[in-house]
C-alpha positions as CSV (number, residue, x, y, z in Angstrom):
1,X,146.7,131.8,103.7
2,X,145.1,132.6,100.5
3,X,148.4,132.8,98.5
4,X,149.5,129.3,99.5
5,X,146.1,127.7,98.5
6,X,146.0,129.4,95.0
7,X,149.0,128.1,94.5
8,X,148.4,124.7,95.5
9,X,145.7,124.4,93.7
10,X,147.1,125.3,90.5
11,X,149.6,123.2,90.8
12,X,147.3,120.5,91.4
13,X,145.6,121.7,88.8
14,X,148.8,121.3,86.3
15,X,149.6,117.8,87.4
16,X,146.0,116.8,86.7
17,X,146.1,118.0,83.1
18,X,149.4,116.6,82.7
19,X,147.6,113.0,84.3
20,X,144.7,114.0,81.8
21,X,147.1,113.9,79.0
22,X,149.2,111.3,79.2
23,X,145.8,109.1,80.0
24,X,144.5,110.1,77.0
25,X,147.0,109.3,74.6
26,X,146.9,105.6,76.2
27,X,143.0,105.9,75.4
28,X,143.8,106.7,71.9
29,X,146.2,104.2,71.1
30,X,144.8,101.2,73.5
31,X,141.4,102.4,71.0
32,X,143.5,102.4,67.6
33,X,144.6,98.9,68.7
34,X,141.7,97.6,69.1
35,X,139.9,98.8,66.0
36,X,142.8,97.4,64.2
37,X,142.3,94.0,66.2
38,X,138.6,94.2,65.0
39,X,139.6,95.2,60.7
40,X,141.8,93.0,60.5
């Protein structure tokens, strides 16, 4: 009952940061790519 939905849920919660993060980092460089496209 309540011990397998904590659990769950912070295991969803871990694969969402870990989504979060790797999304992010393609943000920033998809963003430093363009600026450069844009300088240059």
């Amino acid at each position: 009952g309540m011990h397998d939905s904590e659990s769950g849920a912070s295991t969803l919660k871990s694969l969402g940061f870990a989504q979060w993060e790797s999304q992010s980092q393609e943000d920033t460089e998809f963003m430093i790519d363009l600026m450069d496209t844009l300088i240059t």
